[in-house]
C-alpha positions in Angstrom: 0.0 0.0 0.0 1.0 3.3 -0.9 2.0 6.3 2.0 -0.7 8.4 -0.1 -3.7 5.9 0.5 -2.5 5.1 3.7 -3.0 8.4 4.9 -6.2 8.7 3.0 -7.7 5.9 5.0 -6.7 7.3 8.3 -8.4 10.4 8.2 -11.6 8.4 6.7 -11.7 6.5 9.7 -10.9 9.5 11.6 -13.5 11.3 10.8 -16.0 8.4 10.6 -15.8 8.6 14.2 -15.3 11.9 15.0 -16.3 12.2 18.9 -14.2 9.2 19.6 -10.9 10.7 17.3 -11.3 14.1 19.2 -11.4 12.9 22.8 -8.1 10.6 21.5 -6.6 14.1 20.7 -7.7 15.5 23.8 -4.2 14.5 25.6 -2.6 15.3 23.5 -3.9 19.0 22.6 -4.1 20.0 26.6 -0.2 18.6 26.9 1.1 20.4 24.0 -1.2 23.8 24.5 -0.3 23.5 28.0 3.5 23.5 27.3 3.8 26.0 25.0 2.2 28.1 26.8 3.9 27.6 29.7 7.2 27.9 28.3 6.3 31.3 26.1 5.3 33.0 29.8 8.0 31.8 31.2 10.1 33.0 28.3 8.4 36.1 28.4 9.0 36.7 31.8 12.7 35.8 31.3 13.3 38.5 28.7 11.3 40.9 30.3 13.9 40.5 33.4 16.7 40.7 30.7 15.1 44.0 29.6 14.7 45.1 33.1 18.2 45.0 34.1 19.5 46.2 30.6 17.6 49.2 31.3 19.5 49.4 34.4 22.8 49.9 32.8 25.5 47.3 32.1 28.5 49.7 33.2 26.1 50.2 36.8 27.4 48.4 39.6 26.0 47.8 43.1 27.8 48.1 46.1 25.9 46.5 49.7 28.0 47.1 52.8 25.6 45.1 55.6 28.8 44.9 57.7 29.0 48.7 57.7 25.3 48.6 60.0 26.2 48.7 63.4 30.2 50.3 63.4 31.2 52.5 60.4 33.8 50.5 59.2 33.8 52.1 55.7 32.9 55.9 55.3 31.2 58.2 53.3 34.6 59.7 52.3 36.0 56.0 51.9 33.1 55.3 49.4 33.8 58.4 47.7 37.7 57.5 47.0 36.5 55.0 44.5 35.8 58.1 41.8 39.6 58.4 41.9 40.2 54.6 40.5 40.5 55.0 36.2 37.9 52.8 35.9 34.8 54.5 38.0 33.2 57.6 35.9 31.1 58.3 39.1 29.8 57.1 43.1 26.7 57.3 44.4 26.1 56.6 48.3 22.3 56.2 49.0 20.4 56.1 52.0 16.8 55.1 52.4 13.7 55.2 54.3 10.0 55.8 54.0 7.2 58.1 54.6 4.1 60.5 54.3 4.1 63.2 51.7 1.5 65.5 51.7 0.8 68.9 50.1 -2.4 70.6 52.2 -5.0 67.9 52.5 -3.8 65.5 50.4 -0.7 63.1 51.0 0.4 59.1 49.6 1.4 56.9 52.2 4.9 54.6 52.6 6.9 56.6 49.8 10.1 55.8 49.3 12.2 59.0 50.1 16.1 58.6 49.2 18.7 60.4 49.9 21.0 61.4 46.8 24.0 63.3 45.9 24.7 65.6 42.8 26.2 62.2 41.0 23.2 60.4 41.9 21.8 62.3 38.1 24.7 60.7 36.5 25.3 57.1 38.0 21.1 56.4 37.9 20.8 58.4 33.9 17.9 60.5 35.6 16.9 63.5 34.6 14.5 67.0 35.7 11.5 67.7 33.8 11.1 71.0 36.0 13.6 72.7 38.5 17.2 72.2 39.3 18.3 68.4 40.5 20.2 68.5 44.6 23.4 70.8 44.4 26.9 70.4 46.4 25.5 73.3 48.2 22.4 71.4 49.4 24.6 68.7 50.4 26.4 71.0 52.7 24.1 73.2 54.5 21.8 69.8 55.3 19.0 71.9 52.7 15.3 70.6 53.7 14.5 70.4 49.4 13.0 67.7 47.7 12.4 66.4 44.3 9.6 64.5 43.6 8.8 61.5 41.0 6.4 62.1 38.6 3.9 60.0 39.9 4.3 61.5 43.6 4.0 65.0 41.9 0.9 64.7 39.9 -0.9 62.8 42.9 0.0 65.9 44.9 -0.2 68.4 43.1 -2.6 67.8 39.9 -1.3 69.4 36.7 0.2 72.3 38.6 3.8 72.8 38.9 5.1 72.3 42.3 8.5 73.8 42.4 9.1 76.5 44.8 6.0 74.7 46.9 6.1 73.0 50.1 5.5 69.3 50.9 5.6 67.7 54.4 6.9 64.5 55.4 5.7 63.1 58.4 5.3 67.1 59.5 8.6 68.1 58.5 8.6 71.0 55.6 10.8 70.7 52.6 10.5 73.1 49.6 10.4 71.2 46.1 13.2 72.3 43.8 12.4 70.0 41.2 10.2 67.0 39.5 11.9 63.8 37.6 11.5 63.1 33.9 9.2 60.1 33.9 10.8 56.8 34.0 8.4 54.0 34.1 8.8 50.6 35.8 11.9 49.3 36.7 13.4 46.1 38.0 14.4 48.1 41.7 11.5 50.2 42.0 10.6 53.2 39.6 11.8 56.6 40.6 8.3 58.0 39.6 7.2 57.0 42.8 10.3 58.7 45.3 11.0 61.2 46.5 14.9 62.6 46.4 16.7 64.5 49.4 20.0 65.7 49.7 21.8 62.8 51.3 23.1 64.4 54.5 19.5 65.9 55.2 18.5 62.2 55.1 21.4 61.1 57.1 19.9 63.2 59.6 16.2 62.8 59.0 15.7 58.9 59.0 18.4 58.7 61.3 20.9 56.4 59.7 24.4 57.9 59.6 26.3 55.1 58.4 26.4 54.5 54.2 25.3 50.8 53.7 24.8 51.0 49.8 26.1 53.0 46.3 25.8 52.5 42.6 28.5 53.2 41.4 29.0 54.1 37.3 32.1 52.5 35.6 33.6 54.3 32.3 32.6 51.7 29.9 31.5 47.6 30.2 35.7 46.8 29.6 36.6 48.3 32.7 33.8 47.1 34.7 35.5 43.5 36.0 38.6 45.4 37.0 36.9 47.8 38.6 34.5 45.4 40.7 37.8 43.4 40.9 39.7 47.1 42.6 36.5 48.1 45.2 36.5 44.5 46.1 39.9 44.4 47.6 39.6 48.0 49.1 36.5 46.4 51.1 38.4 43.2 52.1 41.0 45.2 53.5 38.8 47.8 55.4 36.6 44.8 56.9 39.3 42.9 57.7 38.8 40.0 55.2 35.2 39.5 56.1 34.0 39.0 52.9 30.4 38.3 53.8 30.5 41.9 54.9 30.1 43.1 51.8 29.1 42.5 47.9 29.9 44.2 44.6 28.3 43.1 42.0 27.2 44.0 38.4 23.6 44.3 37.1 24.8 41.6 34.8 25.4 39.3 37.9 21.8 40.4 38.7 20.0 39.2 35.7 22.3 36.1 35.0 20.7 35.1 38.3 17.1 36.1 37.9 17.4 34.7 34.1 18.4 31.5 35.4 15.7 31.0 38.4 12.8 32.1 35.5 14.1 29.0 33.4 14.5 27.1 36.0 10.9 27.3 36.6 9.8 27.4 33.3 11.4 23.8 32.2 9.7 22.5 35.6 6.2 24.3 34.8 6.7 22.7 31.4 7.8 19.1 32.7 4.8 18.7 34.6 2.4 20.0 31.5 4.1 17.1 29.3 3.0 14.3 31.6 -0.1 14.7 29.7 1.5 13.6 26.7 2.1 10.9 28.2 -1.3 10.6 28.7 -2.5 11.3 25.8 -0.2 8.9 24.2 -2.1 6.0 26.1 -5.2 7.5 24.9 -3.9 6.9 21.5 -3.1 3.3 22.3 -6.0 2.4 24.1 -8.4 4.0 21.4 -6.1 1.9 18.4 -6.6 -1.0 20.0 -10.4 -1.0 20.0 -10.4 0.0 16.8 -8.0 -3.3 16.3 -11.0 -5.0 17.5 -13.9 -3.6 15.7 -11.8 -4.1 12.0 -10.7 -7.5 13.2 -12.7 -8.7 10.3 -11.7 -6.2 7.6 -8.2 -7.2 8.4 -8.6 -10.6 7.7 -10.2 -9.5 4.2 -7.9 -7.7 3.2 -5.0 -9.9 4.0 -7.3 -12.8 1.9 -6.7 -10.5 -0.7 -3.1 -10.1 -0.9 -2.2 -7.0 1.7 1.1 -7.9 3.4 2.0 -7.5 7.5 3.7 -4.1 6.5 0.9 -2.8 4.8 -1.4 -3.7 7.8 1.3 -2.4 10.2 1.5 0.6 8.1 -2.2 1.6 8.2 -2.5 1.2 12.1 0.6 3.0 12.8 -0.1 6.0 10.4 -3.3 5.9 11.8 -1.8 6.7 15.3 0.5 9.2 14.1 -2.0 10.9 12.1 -4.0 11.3 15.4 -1.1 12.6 17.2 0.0 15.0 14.6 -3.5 16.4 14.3 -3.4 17.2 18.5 -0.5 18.8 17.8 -1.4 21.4 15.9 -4.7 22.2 17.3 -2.3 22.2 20.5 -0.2 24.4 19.0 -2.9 26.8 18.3 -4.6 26.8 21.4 -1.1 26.9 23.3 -0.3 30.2 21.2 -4.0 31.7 22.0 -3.8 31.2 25.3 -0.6 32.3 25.9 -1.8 35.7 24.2 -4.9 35.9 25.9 -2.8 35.8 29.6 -0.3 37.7 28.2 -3.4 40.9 27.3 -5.7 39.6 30.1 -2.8 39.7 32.9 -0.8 42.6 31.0 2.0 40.1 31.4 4.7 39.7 29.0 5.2 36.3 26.3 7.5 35.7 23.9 6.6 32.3 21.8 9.2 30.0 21.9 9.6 28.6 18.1 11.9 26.0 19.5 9.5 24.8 21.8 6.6 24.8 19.2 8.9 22.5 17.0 9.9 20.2 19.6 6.2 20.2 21.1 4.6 18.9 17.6 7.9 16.4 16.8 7.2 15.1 20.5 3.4 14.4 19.7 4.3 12.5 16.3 6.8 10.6 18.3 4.3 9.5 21.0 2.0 8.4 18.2 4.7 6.2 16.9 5.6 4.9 20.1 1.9 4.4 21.2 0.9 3.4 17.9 3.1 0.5 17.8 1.6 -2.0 19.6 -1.6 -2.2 18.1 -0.4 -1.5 14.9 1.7 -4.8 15.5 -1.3 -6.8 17.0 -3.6 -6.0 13.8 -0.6 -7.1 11.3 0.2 -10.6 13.4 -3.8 -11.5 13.0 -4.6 -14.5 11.5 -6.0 -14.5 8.5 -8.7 -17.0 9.1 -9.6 -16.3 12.8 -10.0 -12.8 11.3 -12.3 -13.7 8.7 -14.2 -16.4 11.6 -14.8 -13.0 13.5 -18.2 -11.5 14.5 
């Protein structure tokens, strides 16, 4: 028998009994759909994390000095030194802390207020829609001014410009000086929704007056490993070789990690989805072998007639595959749908994995010819004139 007719037959029988073929498929579509979408979430939320930290900078490093919490081991000056290595364009020490804003009668709860430097413009790429961003001067004279992020802004203030106003936080007065560009979302927390104060007014006004973090801006990404590799030893030396006092460590570092947990989870997500292939595949089998049964007597006929044990095998088997092919690709469909309609329903991000569609469809024709073997095999060993004896 020709592959051609072979294939003709299949779908004739396929869709002879249409209810029965579809709940066969029905393993098989849920698996695959299942997976694919699974894995183009899970991709999506892998590149958005990529995108995240890219947006970050790659020449940013982060500096956390936990050890520098209870006795200042390391300085605001000692921080500072590192803009004197060739590799560091700028330093920014931060402190933070959080509070109530309010302008008259109306105010936002638990915002994050930081204190900043003049590099802080630099080292975090920020910049002022309206005003002037904290001077040296500022710094100096412990100034009570405050820039607000756009979202903080136009909840206090409407469509009005607030520079030259006053805000409270928690009572205290501070005169706005200026308002942030608009950033948008970010990995570490937009800076639409902060508030900015010079760093030694901070100091002083959330009452921490040891530096316990700084980004720090490195010239260009090829001088970024020596430089880590440079503040690194400075901080082993000033902590006395406690190195779990301490971490440097690139925004590179930070998305090589997060990358790696999203994919982690993603291959698990998907492993489970695949058991119904599984399944689906003994769906297959189960559904082949009745239908064995039922054509017991049409096999014997047509082996009466001259059709060889391959050409019986042959039917079965593309029958099974045919089965599994078609779950496939409605899987594939319904995977790609769904995974869209989370993606617009949850405003979450997806990227279809083309490698996983390929190996999701090559997987289903694989389980029908694994499935599909067996009863394939049982219909081509039938005897000829038991088959014929059949009722």
């Amino acid at each position: 028998m020709k592959f051609g007719q072979a294939v003709k037959i299949a779908f004739k029988n396929i869709i002879a009994n249409k209810l029965r073929s579809f709940l066969t498929m029905l393993g098989i579509i849920i698996g695959i759909s299942a997976v694919i979408a699974l894995v183009s979430l899970g991709q999506g939320a892998s590149k958005s994390v990529s995108d995240d930290v890219a947006g970050l900078g790659t020449t940013k490093v982060s500096i956390n000095l936990s050890g520098n919490s209870e006795e200042e081991v390391v300085t605001y000056d000692d921080v500072m030194a590192f803009e004197d290595l060739s590799e560091v364009k700028a330093v920014s020490p931060t402190v933070s802390g959080s509070g109530t804003v309010a302008n008259g009668t109306t105010s936002m709860e638990s915002v994050t207020i930081q204190g900043v430097i003049p590099s802080y413009e630099t080292v975090e790429e920020t910049s002022i829609e309206s005003g002037r961003f904290v001077l040296q001067i500022d710094q100096d004279n412990r100034n009570k001014v405050i820039i607000l992020g756009k979202n903080v802004a136009t909840e206090l203030f409407g469509f009005t410009n607030p520079v030259d106003k006053s805000v409270k936080i928690d009572g205290t007065t501070f005169k706005v000086i200026g308002v942030l560009a608009e950033k948008g979302d970010e990995l570490q927390g937009s800076v639409d929704d902060k508030v900015l104060i010079p760093f030694t007014t901070a100091q002083r006004f959330l009452g921490q007056t040891v530096v316990t973090s700084a980004n720090v801006k490195m010239t260009s990404e090829d001088t970024v490993d020596m430089g880590i590799a440079k503040m690194k030893r400075s901080l082993y030396i000033q902590f006395a070789g406690d190195d779990t006092a301490y971490s440097v460590r690139n925004q590179s570092d930070i998305a090589e990690a997060l990358t790696s947990v999203t994919d982690t989870m993603t291959m698990l997500l998907a492993g489970i989805a695949g058991i119904s292939l599984i399944v689906g595949g003994i769906g297959i089998m189960n559904i082949m072998l009745v239908s064995v049964t039922e054509r017991t007597r049409e096999i014997g006929i047509r082996k009466a007639i001259g059709a060889k044990k391959k050409d019986i095998l042959g039917q079965f088997l593309i029958e099974a595959i045919v089965l599994s092919g078609l779950g496939g690709i409605l899987g594939v469909v319904i995977g790609i749908g769904s995974a869209e309609i989370l993606s617009s329903t949850l405003d979450y991000a997806v990227s279809i994995s083309w490698w996983a569609v390929g190996i999701a469809v090559s997987f289903s024709i694989f389980i029908g010819v694994v499935f599909g073997i067996f009863p394939a095999n049982k219909a081509a060993n039938l005897s000829p004139l038991e088959a014929l004896r059949y009722q």
